[in-house]
C-alpha positions as a LaTeX table, in Angstrom:
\begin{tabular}{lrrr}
\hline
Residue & $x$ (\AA) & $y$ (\AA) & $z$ (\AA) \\
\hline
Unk1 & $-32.18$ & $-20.93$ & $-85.28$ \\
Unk2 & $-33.38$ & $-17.92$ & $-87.10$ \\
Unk3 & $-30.36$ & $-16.51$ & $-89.83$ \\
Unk4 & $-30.41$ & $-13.70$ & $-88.52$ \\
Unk5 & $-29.71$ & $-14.67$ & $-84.94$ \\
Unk6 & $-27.13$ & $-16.99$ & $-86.35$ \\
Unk7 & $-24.81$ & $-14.22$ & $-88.14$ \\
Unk8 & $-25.08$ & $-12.32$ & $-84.89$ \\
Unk9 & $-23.06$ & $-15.27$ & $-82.80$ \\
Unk10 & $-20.64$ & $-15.58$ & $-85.45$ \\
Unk11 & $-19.98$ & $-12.22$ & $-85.36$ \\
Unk12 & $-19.26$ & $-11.94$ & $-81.90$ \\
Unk13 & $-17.42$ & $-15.19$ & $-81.67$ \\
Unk14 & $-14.82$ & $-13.83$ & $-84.14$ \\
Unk15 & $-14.52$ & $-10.68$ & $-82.23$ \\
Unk16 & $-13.86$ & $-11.93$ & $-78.98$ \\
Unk17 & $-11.08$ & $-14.77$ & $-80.73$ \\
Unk18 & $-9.50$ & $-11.96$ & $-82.66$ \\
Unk19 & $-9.25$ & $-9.40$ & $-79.43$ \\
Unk20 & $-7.50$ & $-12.34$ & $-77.89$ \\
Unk21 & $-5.28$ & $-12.92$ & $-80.91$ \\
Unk22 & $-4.06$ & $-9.46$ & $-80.84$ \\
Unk23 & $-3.71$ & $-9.38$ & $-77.12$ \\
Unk24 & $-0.96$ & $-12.37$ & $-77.24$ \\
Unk25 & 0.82 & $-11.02$ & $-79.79$ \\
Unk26 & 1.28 & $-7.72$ & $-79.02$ \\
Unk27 & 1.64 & $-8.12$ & $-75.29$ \\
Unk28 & 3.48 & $-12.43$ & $-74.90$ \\
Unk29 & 4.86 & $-11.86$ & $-71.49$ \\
Unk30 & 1.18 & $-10.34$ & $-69.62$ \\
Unk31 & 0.29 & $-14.27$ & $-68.21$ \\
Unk32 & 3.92 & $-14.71$ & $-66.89$ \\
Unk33 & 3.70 & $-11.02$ & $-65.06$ \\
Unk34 & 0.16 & $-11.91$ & $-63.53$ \\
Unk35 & 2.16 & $-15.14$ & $-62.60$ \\
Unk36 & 5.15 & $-13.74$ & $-60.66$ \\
Unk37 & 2.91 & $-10.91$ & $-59.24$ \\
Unk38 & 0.87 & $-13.63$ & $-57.53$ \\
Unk39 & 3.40 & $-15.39$ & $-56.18$ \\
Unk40 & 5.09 & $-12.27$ & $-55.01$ \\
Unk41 & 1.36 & $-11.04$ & $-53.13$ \\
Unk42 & 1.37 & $-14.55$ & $-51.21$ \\
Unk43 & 4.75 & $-13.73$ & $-50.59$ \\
Unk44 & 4.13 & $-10.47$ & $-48.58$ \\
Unk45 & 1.03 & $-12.16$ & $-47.04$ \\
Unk46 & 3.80 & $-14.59$ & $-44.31$ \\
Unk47 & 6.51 & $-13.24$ & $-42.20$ \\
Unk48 & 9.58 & $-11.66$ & $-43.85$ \\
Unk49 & 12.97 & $-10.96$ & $-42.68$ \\
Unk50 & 14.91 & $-8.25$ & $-44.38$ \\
Unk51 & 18.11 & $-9.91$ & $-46.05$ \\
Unk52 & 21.00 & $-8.46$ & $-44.76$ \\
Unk53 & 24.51 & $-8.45$ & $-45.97$ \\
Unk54 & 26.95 & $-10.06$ & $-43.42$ \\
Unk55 & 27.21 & $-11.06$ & $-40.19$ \\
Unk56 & 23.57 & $-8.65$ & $-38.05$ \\
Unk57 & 24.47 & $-6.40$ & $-35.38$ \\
Unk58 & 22.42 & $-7.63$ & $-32.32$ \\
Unk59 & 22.81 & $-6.66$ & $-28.14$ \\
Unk60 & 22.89 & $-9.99$ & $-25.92$ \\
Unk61 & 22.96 & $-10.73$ & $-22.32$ \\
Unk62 & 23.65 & $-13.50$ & $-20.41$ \\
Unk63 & 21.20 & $-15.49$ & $-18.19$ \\
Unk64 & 21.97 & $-15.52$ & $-15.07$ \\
Unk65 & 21.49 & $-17.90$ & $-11.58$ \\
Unk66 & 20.17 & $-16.27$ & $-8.64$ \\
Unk67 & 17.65 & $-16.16$ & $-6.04$ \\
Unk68 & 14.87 & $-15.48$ & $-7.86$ \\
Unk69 & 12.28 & $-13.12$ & $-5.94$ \\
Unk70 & 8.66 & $-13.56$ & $-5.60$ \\
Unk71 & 6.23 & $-10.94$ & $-5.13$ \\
Unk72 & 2.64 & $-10.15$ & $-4.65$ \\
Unk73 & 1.91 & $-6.73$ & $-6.39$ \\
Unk74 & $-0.94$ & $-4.20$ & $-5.52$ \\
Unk75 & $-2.25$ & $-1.08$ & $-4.58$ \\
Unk76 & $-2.72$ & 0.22 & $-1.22$ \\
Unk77 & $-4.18$ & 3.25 & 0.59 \\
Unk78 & $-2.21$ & 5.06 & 3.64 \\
Unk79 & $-3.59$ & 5.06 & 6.55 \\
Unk80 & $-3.15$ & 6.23 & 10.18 \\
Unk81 & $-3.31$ & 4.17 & 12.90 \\
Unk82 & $-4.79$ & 6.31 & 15.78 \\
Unk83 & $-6.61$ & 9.77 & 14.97 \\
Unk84 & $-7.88$ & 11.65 & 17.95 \\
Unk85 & $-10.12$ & 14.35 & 18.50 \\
Unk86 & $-9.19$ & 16.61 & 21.25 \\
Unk87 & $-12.17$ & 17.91 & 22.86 \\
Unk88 & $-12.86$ & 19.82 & 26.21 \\
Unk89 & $-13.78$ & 17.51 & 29.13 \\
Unk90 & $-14.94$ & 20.94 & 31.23 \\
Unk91 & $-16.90$ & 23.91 & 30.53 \\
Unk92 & $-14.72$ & 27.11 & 30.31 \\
Unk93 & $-13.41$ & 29.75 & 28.47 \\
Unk94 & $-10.38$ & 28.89 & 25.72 \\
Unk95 & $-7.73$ & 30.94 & 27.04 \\
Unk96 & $-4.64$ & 29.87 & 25.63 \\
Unk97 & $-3.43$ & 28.02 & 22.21 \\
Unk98 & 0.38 & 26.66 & 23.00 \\
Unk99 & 1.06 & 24.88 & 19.11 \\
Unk100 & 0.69 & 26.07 & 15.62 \\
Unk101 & $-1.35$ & 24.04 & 13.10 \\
Unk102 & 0.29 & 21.33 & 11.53 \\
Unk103 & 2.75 & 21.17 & 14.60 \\
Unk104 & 3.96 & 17.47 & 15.37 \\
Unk105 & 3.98 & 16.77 & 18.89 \\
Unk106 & 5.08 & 14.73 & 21.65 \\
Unk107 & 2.20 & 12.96 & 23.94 \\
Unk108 & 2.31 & 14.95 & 26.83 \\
Unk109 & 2.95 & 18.47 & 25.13 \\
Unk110 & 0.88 & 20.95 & 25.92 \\
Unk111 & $-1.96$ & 22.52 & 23.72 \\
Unk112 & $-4.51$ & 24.09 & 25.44 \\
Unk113 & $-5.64$ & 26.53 & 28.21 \\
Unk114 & $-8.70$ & 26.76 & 29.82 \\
Unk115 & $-9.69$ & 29.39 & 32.60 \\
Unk116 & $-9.02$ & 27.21 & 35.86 \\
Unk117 & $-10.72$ & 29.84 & 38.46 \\
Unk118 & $-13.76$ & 28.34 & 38.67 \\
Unk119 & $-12.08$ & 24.80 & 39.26 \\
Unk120 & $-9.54$ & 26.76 & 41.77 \\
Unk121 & $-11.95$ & 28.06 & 44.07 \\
Unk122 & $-13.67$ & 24.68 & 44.09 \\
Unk123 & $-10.43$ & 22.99 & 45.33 \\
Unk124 & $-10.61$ & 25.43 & 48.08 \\
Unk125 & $-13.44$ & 24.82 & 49.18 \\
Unk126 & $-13.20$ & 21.56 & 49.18 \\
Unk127 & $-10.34$ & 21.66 & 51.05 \\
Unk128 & $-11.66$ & 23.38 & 53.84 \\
Unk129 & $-14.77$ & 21.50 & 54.28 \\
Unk130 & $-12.14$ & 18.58 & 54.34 \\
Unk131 & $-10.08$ & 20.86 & 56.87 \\
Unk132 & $-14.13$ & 21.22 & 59.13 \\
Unk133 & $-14.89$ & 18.03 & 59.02 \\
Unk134 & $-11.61$ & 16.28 & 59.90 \\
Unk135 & $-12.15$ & 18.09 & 62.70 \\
Unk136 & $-15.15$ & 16.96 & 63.67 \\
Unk137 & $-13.70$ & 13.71 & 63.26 \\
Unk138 & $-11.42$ & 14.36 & 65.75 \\
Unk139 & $-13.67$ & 15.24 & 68.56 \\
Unk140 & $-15.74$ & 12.54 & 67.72 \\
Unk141 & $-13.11$ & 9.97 & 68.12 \\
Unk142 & $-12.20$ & 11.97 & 71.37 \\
Unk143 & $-15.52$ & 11.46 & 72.64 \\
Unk144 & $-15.89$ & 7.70 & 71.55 \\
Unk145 & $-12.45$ & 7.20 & 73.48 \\
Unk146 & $-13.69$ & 9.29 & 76.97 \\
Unk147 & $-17.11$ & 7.19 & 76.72 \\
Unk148 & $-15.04$ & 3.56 & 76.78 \\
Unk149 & $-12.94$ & 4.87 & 79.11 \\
Unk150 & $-15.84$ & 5.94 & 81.55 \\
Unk151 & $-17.79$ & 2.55 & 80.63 \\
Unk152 & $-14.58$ & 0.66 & 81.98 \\
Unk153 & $-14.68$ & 2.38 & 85.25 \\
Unk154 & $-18.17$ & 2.08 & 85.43 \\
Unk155 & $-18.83$ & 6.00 & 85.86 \\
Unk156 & $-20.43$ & 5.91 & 82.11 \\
Unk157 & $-23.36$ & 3.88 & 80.72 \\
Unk158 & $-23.40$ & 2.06 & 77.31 \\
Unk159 & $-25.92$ & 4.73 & 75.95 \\
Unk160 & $-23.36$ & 7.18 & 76.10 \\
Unk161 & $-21.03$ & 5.02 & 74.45 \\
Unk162 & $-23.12$ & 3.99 & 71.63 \\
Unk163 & $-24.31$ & 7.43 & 70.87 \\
Unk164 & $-20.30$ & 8.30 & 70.54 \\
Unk165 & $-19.32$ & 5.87 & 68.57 \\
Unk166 & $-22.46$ & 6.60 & 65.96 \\
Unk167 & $-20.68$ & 10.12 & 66.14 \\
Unk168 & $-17.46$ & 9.13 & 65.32 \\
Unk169 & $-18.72$ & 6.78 & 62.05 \\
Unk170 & $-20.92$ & 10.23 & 61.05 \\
Unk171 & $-17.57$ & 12.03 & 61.12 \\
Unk172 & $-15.46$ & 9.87 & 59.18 \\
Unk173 & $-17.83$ & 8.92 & 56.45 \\
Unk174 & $-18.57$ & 13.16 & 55.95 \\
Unk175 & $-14.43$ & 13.54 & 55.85 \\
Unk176 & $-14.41$ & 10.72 & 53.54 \\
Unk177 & $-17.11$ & 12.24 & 51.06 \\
Unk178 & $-15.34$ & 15.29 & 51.45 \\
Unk179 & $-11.81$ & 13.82 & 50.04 \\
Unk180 & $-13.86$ & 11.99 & 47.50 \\
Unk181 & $-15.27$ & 15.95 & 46.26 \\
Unk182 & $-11.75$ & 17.24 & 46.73 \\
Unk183 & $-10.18$ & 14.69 & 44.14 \\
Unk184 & $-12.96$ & 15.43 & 41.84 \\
Unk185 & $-12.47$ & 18.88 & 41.74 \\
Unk186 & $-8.54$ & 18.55 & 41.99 \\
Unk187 & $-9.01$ & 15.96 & 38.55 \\
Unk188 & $-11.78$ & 18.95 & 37.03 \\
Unk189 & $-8.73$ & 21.51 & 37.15 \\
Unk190 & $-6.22$ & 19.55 & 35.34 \\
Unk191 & $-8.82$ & 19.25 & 32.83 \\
Unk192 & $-8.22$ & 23.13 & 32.54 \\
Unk193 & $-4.99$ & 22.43 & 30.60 \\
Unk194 & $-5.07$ & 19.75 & 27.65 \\
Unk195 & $-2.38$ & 17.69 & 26.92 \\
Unk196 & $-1.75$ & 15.52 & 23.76 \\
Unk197 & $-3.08$ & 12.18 & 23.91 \\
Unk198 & $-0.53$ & 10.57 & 21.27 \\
Unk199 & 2.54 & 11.62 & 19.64 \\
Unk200 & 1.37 & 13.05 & 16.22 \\
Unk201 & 0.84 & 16.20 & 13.69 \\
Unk202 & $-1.62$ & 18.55 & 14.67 \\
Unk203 & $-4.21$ & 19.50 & 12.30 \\
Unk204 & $-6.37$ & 22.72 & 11.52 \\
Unk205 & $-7.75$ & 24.48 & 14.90 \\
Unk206 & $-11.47$ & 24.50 & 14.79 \\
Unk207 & $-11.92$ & 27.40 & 17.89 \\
Unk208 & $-9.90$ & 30.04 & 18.72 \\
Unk209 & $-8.91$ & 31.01 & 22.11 \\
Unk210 & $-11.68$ & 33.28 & 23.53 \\
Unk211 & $-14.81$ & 30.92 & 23.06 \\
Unk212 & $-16.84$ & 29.40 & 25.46 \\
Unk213 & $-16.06$ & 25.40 & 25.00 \\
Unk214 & $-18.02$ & 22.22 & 26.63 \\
Unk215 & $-17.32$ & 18.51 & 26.97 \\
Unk216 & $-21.06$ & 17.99 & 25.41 \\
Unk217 & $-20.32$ & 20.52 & 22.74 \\
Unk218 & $-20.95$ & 18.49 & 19.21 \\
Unk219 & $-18.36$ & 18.44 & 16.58 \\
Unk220 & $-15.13$ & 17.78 & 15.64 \\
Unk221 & $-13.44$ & 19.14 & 18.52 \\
Unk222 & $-10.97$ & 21.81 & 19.22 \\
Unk223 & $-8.24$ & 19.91 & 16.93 \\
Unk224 & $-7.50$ & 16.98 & 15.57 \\
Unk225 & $-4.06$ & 14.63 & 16.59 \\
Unk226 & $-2.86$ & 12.18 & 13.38 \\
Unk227 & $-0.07$ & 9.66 & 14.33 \\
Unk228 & 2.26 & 9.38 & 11.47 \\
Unk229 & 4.70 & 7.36 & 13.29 \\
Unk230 & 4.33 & 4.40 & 12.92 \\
Unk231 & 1.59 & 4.55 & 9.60 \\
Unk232 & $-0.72$ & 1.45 & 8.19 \\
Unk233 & $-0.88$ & 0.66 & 4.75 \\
Unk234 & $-4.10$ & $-1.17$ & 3.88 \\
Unk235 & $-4.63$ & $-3.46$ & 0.28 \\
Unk236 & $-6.11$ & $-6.13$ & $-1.12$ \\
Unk237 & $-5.11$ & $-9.15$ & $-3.20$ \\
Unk238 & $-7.27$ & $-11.72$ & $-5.46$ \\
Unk239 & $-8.06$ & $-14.41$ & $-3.73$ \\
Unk240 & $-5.88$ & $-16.37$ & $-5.90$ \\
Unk241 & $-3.01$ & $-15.51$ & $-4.07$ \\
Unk242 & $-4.48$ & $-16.86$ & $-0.65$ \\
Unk243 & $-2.88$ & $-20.48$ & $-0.99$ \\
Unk244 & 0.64 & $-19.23$ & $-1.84$ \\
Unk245 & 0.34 & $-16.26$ & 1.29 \\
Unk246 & $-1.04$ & $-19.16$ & 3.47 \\
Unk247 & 2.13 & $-21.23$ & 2.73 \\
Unk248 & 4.12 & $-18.83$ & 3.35 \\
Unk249 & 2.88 & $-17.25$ & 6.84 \\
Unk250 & 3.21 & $-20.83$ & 8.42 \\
Unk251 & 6.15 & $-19.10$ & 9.53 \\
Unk252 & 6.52 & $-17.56$ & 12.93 \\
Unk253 & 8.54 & $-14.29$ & 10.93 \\
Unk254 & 6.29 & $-11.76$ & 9.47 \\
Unk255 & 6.68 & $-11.41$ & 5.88 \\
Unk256 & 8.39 & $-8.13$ & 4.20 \\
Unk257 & 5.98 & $-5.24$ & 2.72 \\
Unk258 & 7.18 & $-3.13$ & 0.60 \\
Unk259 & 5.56 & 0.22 & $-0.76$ \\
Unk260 & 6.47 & 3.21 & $-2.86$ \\
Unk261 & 4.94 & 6.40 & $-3.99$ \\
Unk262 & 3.52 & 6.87 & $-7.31$ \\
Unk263 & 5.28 & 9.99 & $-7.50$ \\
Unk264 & 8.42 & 8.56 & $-6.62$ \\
Unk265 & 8.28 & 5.00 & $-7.24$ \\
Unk266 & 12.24 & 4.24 & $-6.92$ \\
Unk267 & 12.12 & 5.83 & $-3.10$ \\
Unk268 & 10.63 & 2.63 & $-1.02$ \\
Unk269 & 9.75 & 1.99 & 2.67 \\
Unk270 & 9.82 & $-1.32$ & 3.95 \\
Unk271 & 7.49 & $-2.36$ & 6.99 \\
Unk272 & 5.95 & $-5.56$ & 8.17 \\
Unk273 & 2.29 & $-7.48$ & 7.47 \\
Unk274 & 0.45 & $-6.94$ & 10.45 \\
Unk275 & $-3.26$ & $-8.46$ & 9.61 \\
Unk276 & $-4.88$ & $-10.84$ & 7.24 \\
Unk277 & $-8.52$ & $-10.36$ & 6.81 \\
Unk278 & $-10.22$ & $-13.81$ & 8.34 \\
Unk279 & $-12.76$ & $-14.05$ & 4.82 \\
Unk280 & $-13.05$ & $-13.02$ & 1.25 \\
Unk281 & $-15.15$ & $-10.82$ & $-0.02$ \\
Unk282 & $-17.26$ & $-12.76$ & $-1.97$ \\
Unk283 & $-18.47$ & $-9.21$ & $-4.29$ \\
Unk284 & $-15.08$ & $-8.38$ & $-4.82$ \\
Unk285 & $-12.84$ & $-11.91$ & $-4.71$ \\
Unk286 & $-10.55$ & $-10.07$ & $-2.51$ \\
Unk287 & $-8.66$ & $-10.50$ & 0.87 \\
Unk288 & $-8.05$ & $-7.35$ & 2.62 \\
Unk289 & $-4.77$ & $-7.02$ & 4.18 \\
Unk290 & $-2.87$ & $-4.53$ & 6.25 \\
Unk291 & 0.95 & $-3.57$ & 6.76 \\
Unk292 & 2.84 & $-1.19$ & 9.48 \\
Unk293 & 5.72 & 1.27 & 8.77 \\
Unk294 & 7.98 & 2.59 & 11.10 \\
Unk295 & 7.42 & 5.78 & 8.82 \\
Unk296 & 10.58 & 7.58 & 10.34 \\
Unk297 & 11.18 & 9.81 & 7.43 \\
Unk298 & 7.64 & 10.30 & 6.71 \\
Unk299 & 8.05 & 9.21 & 3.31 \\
Unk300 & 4.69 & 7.95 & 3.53 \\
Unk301 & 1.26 & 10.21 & 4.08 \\
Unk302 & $-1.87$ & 9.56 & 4.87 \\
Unk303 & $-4.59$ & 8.98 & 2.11 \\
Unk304 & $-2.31$ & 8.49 & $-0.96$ \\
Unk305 & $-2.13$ & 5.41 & $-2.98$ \\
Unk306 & 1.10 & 3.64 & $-2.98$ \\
Unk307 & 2.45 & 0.50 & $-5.14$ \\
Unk308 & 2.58 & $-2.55$ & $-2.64$ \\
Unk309 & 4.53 & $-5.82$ & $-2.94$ \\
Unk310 & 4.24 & $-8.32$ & $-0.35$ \\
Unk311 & 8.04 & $-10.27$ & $-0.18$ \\
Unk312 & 7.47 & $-13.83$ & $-0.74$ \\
Unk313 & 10.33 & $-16.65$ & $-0.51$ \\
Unk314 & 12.43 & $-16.49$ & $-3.20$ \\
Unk315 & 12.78 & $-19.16$ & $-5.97$ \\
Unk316 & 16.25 & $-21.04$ & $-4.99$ \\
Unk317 & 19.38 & $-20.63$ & $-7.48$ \\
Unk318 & 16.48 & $-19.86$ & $-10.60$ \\
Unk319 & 17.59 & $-19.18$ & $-14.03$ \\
Unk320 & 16.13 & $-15.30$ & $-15.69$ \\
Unk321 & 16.96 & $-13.57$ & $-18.19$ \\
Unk322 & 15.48 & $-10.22$ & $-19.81$ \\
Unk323 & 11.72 & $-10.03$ & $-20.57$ \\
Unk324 & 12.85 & $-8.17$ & $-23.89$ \\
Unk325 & 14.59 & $-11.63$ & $-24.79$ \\
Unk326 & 11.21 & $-13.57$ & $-25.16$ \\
Unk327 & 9.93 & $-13.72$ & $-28.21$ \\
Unk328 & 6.51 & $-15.51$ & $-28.88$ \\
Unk329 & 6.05 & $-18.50$ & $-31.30$ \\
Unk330 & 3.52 & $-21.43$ & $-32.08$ \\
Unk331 & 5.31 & $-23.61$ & $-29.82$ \\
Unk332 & 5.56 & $-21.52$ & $-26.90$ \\
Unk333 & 7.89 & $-18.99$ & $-26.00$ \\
Unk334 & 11.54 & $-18.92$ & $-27.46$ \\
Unk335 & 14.79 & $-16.87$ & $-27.54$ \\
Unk336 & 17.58 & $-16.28$ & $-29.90$ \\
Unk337 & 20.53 & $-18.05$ & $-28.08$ \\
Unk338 & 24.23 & $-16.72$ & $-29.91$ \\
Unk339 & 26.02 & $-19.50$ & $-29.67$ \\
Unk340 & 30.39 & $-20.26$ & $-29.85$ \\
Unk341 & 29.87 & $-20.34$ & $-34.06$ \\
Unk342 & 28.20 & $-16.48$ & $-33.66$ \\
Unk343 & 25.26 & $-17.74$ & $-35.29$ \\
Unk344 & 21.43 & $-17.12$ & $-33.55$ \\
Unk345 & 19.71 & $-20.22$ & $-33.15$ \\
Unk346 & 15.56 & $-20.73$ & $-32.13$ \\
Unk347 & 15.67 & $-21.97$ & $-28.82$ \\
Unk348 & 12.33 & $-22.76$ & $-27.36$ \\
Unk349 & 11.82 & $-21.68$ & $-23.46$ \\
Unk350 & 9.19 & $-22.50$ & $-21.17$ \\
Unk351 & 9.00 & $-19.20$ & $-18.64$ \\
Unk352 & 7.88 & $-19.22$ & $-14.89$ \\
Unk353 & 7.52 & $-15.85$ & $-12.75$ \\
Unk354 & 8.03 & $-12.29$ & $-14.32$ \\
Unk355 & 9.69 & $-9.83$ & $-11.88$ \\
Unk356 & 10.36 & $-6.06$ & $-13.41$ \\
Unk357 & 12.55 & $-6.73$ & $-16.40$ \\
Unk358 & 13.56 & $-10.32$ & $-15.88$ \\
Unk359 & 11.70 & $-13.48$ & $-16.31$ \\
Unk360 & 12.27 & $-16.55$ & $-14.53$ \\
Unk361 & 13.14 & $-19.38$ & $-17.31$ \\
Unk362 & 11.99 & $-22.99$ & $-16.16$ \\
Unk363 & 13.39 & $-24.91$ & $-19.10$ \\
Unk364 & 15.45 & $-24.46$ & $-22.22$ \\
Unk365 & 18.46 & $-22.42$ & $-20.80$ \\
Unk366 & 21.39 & $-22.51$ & $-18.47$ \\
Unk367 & 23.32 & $-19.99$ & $-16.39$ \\
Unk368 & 25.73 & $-18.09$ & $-19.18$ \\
Unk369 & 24.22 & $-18.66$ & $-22.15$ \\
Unk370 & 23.69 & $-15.62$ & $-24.48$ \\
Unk371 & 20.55 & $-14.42$ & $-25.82$ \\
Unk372 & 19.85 & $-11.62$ & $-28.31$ \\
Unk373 & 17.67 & $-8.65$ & $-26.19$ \\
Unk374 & 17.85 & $-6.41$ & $-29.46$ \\
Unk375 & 18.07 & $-7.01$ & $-33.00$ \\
Unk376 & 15.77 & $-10.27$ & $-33.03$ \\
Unk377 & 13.44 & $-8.93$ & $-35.70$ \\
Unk378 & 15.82 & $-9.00$ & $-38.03$ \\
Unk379 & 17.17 & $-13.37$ & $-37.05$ \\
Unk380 & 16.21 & $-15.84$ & $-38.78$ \\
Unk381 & 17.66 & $-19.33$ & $-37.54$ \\
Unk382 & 21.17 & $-19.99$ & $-38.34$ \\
Unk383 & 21.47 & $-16.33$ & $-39.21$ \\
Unk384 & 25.46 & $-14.82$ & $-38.19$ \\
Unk385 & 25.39 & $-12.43$ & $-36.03$ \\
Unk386 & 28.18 & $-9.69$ & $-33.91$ \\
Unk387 & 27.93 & $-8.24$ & $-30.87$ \\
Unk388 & 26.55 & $-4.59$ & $-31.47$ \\
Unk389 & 29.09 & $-1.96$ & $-29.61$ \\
Unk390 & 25.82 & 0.22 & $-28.96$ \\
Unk391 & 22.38 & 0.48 & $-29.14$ \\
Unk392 & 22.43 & 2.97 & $-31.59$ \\
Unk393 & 23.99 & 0.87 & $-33.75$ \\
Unk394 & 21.11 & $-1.62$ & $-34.20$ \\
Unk395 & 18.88 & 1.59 & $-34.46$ \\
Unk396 & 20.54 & 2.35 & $-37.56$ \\
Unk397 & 20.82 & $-1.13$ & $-39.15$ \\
Unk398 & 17.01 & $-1.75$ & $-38.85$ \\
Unk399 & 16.92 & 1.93 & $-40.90$ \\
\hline
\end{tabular}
């Protein structure tokens, strides 16, 4: 090594010893700080509880034993039954509209009338060619009669009687035609005044009395009749659910449907399933299904979306308690259960069904034991707790 080069490493060996030299001395506690602030970084790193001074101020609730229902949840579209298009089954002029749009009415009640003197004056006629011919009839079968009766005594010959009785035959058959062309025309004038077909709501009016209207006239119609009572409610579930709805519609009793508005969700009707779809769709994975409401109130409308839950049989004498209990953990789900001592203690829970707020506990609990539903983010096991008089109290401890 070059001199040179060699005063240059001793030179910056000394400097680099003496800035540690002076950093010891003038600062001996820097290696313990880095120290603790480690420790206190790994710290924060975990999960922390805030320590808390005396006994924590936490809600509880008991579980409870019940019947513990089971439902199938989904949405479903309204639907009515029966719509019908009420059209014109003669040609006439609209004379008469006897109902307001958006009416409800009775089958049978009347909505529409059609110029009937056309149809009239048919009848009539009819009824006298009836009248003409019946009497033709009449003679006829006089004749026929006159010529046996002459045959018998030998004063007639068989010619006579033949050609009578092929009379008679001619008579009846045109009086028979002409009762045949009286009933038509009789049916063609009722046609002049339209009834409802079903009970229902009427809808909008698509001509107005004065128009010329035809049975081969294209369109929707003169109006249009929606049944509302009763009302179909049509959904689908996964096909997941098939095995459990199969086990339970091997019984004879329908099962319960029950379906409520998304704009008023507490406000349920309650109706019957009516049809299971006989295959999956195998695009979607789903079963289509369809329920029937009585629909008095007419809670429920056609073409809105309703919530659906299909009533399954309940789970016997089950143990729930609140969702807002469950808390979850490497070893499953668990709860804080307040025991005689007031002290929360890590019980580990294994869950079943979830229904609204409560959840059906398999394992780990029995009926009257108390679990913390606010105020467990702040437990630790062991840690004392009291029974909160209000929420707002726990709002204010965990400030």
């Amino acid at each position: 090594m070059k001199p040179s080069h060699l005063v240059s490493f001793i030179t910056i060996v000394c400097a680099v010893g003496g800035g540690a030299w002076y950093a010891f001395h003038q600062h001996p506690l820097s290696l313990a700080n880095a120290s603790q602030t480690s420790e206190n970084l790994l710290k924060s790193q975990g999960p922390s509880r805030r320590a808390v001074a005396g006994p924590i101020a936490v809600v509880t609730a008991a579980a409870t034993q019940a019947d513990f229902p089971v439902r199938l949840h989904s949405i479903g579209n309204v639907e009515p039954i029966a719509v019908v298009a009420v059209k014109p089954r003669v040609q006439s002029q609209l004379l008469e509209q006897a109902f307001t749009e958006g009416q409800s009415v009775k089958k049978g009640d009347l909505l529409f009338v059609l110029d009937d003197r056309e149809f009239a004056n048919l009848v009539a006629k009819d009824e006298a060619l009836l009248a003409r011919d019946q009497a033709v009839v009449a003679r006829t079968t006089a004749d026929y009669q006159r010529a046996q009766m002459l045959l018998q005594r030998n004063a007639g010959t068989q010619q006579t009687l033949d050609q009578a009785s092929s009379d008679q035959k001619s008579a009846l058959a045109t009086a028979q035609a002409d009762q045949a062309s009286l009933e038509t025309d009789r049916l063609h004038l009722t046609y002049t005044k339209i009834f409802a077909p079903i009970d229902g709501r009427m809808g909008a009016v698509g001509i107005a009395p004065g128009n010329l209207v035809n049975a081969s006239d294209s369109g929707p119609g003169l109006v249009s009749i929606t049944q509302l009572k009763p009302i179909r409610v049509t959904f689908t579930l996964s096909e997941r659910e098939l095995p459990r709805l199969q086990n339970e519609m091997k019984n004879e009793a329908p099962l319960n449907v029950n379906v409520s508005s998304h704009n008023n969700p507490t406000a349920k009707s309650t109706g019957k399933l009516t049809f299971v779809d006989s295959s999956v769709d195998p695009a979607s994975g789903t079963i289509t299904l369809k329920a029937e409401f009585p629909n008095e109130d007419l809670a429920l409308w056609p073409g809105e979306y309703v919530d659906v839950e299909v009533e399954l049989n309940p789970h016997s004498m089950a143990i729930s308690v609140p969702t807002v209990a469950l808390q979850p953990g490497q070893n499953g789900d668990f709860v804080f259960l307040v025991g005689a001592d007031s002290t929360a203690q890590v019980r580990v829970v294994t869950t079943g069904l979830a229904e609204r707020d409560q959840t059906e506990v398999i394992k780990g609990l029995k009926a009257g034991d108390r679990v913390v539903i606010d105020g467990q983010l702040r437990l630790s096991n062991g840690s004392p707790v009291r029974e909160a008089d209000h929420v707002a109290e726990i709002a204010k401890a965990k400030d």
